[in-house]
VODO-401298 format. One record per atom (N, C-alpha, C): z negated, y, x. Coordinates in steps of 0.1 Angstrom, whole numbers, plus 2048, in hexadecimal, padded with zeros to 3 digits. Layout:
# VODO-401298
ZYX ...
# end
This chain:
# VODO-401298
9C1232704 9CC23C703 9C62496FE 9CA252704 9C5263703 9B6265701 9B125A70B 99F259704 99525B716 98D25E718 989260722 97F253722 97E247730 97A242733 96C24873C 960241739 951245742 94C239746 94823674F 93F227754 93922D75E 92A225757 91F22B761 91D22776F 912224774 90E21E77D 90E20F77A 910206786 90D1F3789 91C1F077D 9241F5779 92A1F0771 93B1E4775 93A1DB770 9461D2775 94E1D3769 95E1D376C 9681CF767 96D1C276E 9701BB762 9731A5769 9851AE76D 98C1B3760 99A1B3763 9A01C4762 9AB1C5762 9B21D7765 9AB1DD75D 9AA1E8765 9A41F675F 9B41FE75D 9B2201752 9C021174B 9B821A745 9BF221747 9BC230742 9C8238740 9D023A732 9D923C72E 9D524C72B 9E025272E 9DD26372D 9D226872C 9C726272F 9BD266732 9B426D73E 9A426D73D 99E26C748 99126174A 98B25D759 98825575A 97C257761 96B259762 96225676D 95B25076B 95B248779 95623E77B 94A24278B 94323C788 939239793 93A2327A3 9352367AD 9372307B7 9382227B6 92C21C7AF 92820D7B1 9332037A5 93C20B7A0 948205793 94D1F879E 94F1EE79A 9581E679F 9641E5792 9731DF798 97B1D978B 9821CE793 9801C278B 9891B6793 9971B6793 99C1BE78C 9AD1BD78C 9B01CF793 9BC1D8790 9BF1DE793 9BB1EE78A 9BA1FA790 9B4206784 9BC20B789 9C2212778 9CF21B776 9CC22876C 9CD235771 9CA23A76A 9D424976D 9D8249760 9E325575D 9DE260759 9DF26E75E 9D9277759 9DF27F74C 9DA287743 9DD28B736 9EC292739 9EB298743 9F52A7744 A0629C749 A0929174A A0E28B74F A19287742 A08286737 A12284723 A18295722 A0C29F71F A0B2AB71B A112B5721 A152B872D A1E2BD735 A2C2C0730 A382B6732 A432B672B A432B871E A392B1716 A3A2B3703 A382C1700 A322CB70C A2E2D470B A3A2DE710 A402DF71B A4D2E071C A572E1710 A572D470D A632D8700 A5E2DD6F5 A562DC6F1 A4F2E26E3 A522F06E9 A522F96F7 A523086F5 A5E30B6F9 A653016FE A7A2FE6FD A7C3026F1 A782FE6E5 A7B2FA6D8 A7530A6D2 A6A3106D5 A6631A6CE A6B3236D5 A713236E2 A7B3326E6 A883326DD A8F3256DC A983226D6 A9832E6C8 A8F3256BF A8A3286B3 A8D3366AD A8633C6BA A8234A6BC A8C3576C0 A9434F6C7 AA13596CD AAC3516C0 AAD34B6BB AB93476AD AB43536A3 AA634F69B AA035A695 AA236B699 AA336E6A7 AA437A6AD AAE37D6A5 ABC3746AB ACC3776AC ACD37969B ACA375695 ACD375684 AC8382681 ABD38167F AB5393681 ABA39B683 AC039F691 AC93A6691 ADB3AB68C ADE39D68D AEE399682 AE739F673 ADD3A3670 ADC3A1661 AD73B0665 AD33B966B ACE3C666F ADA3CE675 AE43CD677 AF23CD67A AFB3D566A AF93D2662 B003D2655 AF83E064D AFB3E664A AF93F363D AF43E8631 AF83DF62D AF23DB624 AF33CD625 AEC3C361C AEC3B5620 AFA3B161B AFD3A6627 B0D3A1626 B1139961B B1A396616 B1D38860D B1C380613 B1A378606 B1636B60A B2335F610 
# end
């Protein structure tokens, strides 16, 4: 998981090869006896990355609008 896989040369895998949000190289001569799966990073980091700058426009235009509600007034409003 989020770790980058390397296998050299002559190397055998008996059962699956994964590769969770990672990356993976391997050598021509790699054999694996079961099935190789391998997910690339941007697949996790992509979307989480997405909403994290959803969340900071958000953030950012709320903060704006107040700012100005409060820049609006001759003096600060009651409470």
């Amino acid at each position: 998981m989020f770790g980058g896989i390397r296998l050299g040369e002559d190397v055998s895998v008996g059962q699956d090869l994964v590769a969770m949000f990672g990356s993976m190289r391997a050598g021509e001569s790699v054999t694996v006896g079961g099935q190789r799966v391998v997910q690339p990073a941007w697949i996790f980091w992509g979307p989480l990355l997405f909403i994290a700058l959803v969340v900071i426009l958000v953030v950012h235009e709320f903060r704006n609008h107040r700012r100005r509600a409060y820049m609006r007034y001759p003096f600060p409003p009651r409470p």
